[in-house]
C-alpha positions in Angstrom: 18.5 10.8 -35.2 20.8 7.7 -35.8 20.5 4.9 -38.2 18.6 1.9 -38.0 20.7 -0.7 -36.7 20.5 -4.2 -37.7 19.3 -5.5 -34.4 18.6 -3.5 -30.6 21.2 -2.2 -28.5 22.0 -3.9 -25.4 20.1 -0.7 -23.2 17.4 -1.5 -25.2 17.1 -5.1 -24.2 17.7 -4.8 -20.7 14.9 -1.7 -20.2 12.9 -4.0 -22.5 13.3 -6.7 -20.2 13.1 -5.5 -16.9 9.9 -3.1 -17.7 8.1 -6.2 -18.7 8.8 -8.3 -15.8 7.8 -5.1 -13.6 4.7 -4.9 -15.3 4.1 -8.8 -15.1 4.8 -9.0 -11.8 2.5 -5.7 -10.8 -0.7 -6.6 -12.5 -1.3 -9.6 -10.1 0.0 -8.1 -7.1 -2.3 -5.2 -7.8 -5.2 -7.6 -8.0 -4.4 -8.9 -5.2 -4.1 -5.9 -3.4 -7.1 -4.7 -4.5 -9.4 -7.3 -4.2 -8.4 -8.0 0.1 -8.7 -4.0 0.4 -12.2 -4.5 -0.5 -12.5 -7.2 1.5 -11.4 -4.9 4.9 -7.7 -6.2 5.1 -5.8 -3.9 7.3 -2.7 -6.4 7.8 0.9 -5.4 8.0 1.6 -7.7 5.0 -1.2 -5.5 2.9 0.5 -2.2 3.9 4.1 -3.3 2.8 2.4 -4.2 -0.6 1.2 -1.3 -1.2 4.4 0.6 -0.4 6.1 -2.2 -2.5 3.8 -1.6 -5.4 3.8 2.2 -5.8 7.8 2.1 -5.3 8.3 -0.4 -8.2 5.2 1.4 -10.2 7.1 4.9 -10.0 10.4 2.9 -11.0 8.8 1.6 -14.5 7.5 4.9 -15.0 11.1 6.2 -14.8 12.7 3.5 -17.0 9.5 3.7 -19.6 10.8 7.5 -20.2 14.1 6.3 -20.4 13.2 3.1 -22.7 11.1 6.1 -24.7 14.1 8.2 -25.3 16.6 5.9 -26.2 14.1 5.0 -29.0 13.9 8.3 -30.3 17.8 8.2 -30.2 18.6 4.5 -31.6 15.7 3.9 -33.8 15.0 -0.1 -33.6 16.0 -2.6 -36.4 14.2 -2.5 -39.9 11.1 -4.9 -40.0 11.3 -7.9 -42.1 10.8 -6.7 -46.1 8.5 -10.0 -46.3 5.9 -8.6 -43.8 2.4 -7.0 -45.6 1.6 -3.5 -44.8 -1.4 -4.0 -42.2 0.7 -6.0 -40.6 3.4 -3.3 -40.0 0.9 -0.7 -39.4 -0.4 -3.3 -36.6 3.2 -3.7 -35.3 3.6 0.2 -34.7 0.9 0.9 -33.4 1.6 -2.0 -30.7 4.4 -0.6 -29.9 3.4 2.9 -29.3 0.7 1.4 -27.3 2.9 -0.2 -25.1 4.4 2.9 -24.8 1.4 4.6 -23.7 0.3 2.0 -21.5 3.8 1.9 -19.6 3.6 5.7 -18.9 0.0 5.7 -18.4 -0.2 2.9 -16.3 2.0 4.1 -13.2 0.9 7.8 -13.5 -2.7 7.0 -12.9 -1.4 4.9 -9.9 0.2 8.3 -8.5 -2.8 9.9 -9.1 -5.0 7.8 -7.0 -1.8 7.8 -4.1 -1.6 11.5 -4.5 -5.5 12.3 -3.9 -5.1 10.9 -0.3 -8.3 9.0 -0.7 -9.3 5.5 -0.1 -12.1 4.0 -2.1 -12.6 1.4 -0.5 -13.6 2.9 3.1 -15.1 6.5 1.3 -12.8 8.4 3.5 -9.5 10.4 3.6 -6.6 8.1 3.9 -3.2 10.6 3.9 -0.3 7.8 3.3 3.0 8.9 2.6 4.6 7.4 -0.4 8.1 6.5 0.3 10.3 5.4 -3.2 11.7 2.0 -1.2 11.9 3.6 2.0 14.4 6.4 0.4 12.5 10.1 0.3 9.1 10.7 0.0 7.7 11.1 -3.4 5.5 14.3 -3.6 1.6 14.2 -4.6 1.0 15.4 -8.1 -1.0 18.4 -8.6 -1.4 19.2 -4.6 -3.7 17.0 -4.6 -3.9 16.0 -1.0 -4.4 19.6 0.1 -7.6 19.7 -2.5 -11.1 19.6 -1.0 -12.3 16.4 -0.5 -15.0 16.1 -3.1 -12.3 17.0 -5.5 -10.1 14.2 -3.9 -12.9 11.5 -4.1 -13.6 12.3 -7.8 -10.1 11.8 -8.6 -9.4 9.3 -6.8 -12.0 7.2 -8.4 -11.5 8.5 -12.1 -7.8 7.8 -11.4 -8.0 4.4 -9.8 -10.5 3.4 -12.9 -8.6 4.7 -15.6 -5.3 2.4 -13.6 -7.5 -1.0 -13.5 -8.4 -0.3 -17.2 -5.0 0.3 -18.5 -3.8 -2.8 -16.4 -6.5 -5.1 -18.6 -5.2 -3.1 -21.5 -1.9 -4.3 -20.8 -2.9 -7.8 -20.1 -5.0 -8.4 -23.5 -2.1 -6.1 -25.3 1.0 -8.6 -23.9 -0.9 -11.4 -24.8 -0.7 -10.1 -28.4 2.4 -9.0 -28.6 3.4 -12.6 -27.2 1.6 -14.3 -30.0 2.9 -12.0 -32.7 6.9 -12.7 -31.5 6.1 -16.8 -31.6 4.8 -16.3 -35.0 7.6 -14.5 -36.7 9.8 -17.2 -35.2 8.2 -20.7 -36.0 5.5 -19.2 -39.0 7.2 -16.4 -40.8 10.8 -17.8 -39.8 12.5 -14.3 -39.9 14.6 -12.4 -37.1 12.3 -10.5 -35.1 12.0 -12.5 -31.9 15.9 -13.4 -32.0 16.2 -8.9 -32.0 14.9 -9.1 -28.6 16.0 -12.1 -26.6 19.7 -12.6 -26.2 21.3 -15.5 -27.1 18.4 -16.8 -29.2 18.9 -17.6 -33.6 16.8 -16.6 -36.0 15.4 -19.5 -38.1 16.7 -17.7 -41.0 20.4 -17.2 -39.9 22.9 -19.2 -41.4 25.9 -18.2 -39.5 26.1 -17.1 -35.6 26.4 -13.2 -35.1 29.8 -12.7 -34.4 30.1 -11.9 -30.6 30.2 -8.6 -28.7 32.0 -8.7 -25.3 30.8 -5.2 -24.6 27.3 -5.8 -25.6 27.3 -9.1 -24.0 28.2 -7.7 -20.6 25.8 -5.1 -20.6 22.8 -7.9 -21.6 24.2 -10.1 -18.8 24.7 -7.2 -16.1 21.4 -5.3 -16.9 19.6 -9.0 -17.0 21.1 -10.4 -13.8 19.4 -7.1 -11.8 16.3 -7.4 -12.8 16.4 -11.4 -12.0 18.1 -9.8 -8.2 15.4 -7.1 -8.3 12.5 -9.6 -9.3 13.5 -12.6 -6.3 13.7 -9.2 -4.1 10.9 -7.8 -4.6 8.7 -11.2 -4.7 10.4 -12.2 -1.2 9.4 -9.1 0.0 5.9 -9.2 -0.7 5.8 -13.1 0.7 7.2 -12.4 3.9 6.1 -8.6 4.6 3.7 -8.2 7.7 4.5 -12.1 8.1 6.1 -11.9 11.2 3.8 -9.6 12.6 0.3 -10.4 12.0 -2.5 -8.8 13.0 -3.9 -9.5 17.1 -6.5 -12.4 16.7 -7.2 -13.6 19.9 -8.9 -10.6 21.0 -12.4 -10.4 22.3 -15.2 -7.5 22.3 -18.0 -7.7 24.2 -21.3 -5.6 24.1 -24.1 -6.0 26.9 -27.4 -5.6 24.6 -30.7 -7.6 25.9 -31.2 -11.0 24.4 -33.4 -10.6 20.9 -32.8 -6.9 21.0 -31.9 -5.8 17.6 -31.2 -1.9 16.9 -31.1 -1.0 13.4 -28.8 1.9 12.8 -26.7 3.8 9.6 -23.2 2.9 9.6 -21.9 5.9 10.2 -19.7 7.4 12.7 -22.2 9.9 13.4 -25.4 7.8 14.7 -26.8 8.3 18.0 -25.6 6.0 20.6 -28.2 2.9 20.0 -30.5 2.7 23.0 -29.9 -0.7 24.2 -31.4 -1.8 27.4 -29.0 -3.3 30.2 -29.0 -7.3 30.8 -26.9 -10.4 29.7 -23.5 -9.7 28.0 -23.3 -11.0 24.8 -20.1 -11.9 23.4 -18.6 -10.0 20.3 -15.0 -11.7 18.2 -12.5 -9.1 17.1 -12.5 -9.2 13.4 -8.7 -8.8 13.2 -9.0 -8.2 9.2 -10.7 -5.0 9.8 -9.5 -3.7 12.9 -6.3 -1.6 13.7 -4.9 0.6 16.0 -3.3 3.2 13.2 -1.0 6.8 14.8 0.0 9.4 12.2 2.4 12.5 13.0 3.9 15.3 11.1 7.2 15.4 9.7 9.5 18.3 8.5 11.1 16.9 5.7 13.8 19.9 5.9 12.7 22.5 3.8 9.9 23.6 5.9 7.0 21.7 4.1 5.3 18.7 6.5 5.0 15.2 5.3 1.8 13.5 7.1 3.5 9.7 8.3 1.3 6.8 9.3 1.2 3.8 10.6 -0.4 0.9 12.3 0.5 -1.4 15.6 -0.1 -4.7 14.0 -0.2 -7.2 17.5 -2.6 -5.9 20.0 -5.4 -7.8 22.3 -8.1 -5.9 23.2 -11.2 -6.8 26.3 -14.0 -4.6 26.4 -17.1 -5.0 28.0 -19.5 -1.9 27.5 -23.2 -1.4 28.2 -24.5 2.2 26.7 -27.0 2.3 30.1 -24.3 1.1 32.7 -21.9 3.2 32.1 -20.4 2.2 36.1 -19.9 -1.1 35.2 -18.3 -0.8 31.6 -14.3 -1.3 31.1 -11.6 -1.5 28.6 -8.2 -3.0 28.6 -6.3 -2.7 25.6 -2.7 -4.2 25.2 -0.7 -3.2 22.5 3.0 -4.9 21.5 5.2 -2.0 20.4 7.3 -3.6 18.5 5.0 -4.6 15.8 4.8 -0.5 15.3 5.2 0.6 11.6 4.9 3.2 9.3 6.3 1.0 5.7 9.6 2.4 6.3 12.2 -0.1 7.2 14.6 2.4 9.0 11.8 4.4 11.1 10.8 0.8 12.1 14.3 -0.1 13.7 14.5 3.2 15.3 11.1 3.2 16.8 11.9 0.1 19.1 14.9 1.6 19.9 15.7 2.8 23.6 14.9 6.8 22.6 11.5 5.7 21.5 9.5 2.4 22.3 12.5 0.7 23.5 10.4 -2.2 23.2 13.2 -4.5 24.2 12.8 -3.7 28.0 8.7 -2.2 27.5 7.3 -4.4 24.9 4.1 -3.7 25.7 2.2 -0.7 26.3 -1.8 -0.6 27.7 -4.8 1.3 27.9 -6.9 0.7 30.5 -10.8 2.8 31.3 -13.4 1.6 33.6 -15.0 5.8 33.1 -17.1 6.1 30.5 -19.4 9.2 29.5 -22.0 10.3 27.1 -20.7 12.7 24.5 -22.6 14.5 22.1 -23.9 11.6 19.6 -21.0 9.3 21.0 -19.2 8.6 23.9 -15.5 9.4 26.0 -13.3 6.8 27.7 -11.2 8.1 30.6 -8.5 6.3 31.2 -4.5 5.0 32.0 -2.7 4.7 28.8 0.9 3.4 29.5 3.9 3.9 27.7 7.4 2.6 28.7 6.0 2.6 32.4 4.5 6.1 32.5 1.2 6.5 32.9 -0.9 9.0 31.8 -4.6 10.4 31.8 -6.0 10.0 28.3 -9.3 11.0 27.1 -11.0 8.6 24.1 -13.9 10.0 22.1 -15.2 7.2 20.4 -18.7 6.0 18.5 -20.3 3.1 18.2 -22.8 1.6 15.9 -24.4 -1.6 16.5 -26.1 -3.4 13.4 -27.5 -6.7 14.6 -24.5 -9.1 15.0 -22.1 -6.4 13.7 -20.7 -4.0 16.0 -18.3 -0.9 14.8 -16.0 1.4 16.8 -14.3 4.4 16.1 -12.2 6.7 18.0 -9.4 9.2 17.7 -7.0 11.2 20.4 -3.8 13.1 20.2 -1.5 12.3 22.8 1.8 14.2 23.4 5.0 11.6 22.9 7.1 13.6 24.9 4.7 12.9 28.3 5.9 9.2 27.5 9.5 10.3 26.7 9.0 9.2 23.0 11.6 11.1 21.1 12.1 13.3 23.9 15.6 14.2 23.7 16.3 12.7 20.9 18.6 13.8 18.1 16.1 14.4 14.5 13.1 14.3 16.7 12.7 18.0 16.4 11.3 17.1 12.5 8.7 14.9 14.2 5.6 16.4 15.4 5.2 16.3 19.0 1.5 15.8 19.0 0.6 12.0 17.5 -3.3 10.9 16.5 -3.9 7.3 17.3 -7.0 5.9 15.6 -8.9 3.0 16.7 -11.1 1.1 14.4 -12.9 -2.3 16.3 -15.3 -4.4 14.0 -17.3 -7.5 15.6 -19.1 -9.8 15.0 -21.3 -11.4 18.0 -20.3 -14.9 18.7 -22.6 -17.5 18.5 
């Protein structure tokens, strides 16, 4: 182990620095984040966030090893000889805190990511984690391929133990903050001038004589985490901005005036019997509605990576009646450009001519006027039409009806290569050629 030197090394400024604007700049975000999840968000801009926050959360975890094991290497500078015992007992165990809290903090994010498990909905939610859009980042401990009780439990003991040590981190910054002012306008001494380049200690009579090495390291290291920090906040300010979710859409239910069917909301409940008469009009609550797809991907060693994503401009007009079936219908248009799975290159390619090519089919639409009971829900048969070919597409779907609030679920696989998605295409042999769309419509009934 080296010396203690008189002050830190420039490596350990800069990891000092940019650590604790990643941390600064995560707490919020993930505040943010999680307080519009609970609220039903589904947005574009939501997703990016999310994608942006684990990406920058594994990156801290990185450098906090890093920032660990230069410390066991270049032990920091001695603390001042004036300062009472309890007060450097205090001042290590901060610091070992901090350590703990910068390691533990991103971990117990990629444990909640890695269970494949939303909290918020109660259900399986299998999201890739993509570093930046680079390579997929692999769950810890298999996670996502453990049963889902075991997913739910670890999800939630993970994403608690996360939310604690951000506090923790909050009320422990706030500390350290007020300690650094006080050694440099109480106790006078060198300790906050160790840390922040450029600034004198109250107690130094003569400048430090100047270290063009050191000095281009400081101003190097320092200018990319300023890059990285106007980056990363312009991302989260404009991501999903240009494509936000449909909100013009309406969804309409025929249900007898004054008729009010109390049932569990659960994709499982019995079609509500509701008797036929005047339609009543329901609005799209584009916050918690999407029309999500997910495939497989070979990432090329033989293992599959489970890829999803969400269309986020779509207008949907349904009218449905669960005892006049004849006269119920569907049209559903969907933009494919606004397709996206967080990952800025699969984007681009998917409106490209081998896929979407959304440039001459920007839209593609669903349309049903065949509906049929099925088992404790219902089936849509109808036209779904990509890039101008039109196919026969069954949709299983349920729907639960609570008062003024209406829910719909459905799921179908539908072969990309009967729409010539990928067909042909060079790398789509890593893609699965089956693809799950998932629709999820909440209403509300218009006054």
């Amino acid at each position: 182990m080296a010396a203690r030197a008189q002050r830190y090394t420039a490596v350990a400024i800069v990891l000092h620095w940019a650590i604790a604007v990643a941390i600064l700049f995560m707490i919020p975000m993930g505040l943010w984040m999680h307080e519009s999840a609970e609220h039903g968000d589904v947005s574009a801009r939501l997703f990016s966030a999310y994608q942006l926050h684990k990406s920058i959360g594994l990156t801290v975890l990185a450098l906090s090893l890093v920032r660990l094991g230069w410390r066991l290497m270049n032990p920091p500078p001695p603390m001042p000889a004036h300062m009472p015992g309890w007060e450097r007992f205090i001042a290590v165990a901060t610091h070992w805190a901090f350590y703990a809290l910068m390691i533990g903090l991103p971990l117990s994010g990629w444990l909640y990511v890695s269970t494949g498990w939303s909290i918020h909905d109660e259900a399986p939610l299998p999201v890739a984690t993509h570093w930046f859009g680079l390579f997929q980042v692999p769950a810890l401990f298999g996670l996502n391929q453990a049963d889902l009780g075991v997913r739910e439990d670890a999800a939630e003991a993970a994403l608690t133990a996360h939310a604690y040590l951000a506090y923790a981190a909050l009320g422990l910054a706030a500390l350290h903050v007020a300690a650094a002012l006080k050694h440099q306008f109480f106790d006078r001494d060198e300790v906050l001038a160790h840390m922040v380049p450029g600034l004198r200690a109250p107690n130094e009579t003569e400048a430090a004589p100047k270290n063009p090495a050191r000095l281009a390291v400081i101003g190097a290291g320092l200018s990319l985490v300023l890059v990285a920090l106007a980056a990363a906040s312009f991302t989260l300010l404009s991501g999903g901005a240009a494509t936000p979710p449909q909100s013009q859409s309406t969804f309409e239910v025929v249900e007898t005036p004054g008729t009010t069917t109390e049932a569990p909301a659960t994709t499982t409940t019995a079609p509500p019997p509701v008797a036929a008469g005047q339609a009543s009009a329901w609005r799209v609550n584009a916050q918690r509605s999407s029309i999500a797809f997910a495939f497989s991907m070979d990432d090329g060693s033989g293992d599959q990576s489970r890829i999803e994503g969400q269309f986020a401009r779509w207008r949907a007009d349904i009218r449905f009646d669960p005892n006049d079936l004849e006269n119920s219908a569907v049209s559903v248009t969907i933009e494919t450009a606004s397709a996206s799975d967080g990952i800025a290159s699969h984007d681009a390619y998917m409106r490209d001519t081998g896929w979407f090519d959304s440039s001459a089919h920007p839209t593609a639409t669903f349309r049903a006027t065949d509906f049929r009971r099925r088992g404790e829900g219902y089936e849509a048969r109808g036209e779904l039409t990509i890039k101008g070919r039109g196919r026969d597409v069954r949709l299983p779907f349920t729907l639960t009806i609570n008062g003024d609030n209406a829910t719909m679920n459905g799921t179908v696989a539908i072969d990309r290569e009967a729409f010539d998605l990928g067909k042909d295409v060079e790398g789509s042999d890593m893609i699965s050629r089956n693809v799950d769309v998932t629709i999820r419509v909440q209403a509300t009934r218009s006054p």
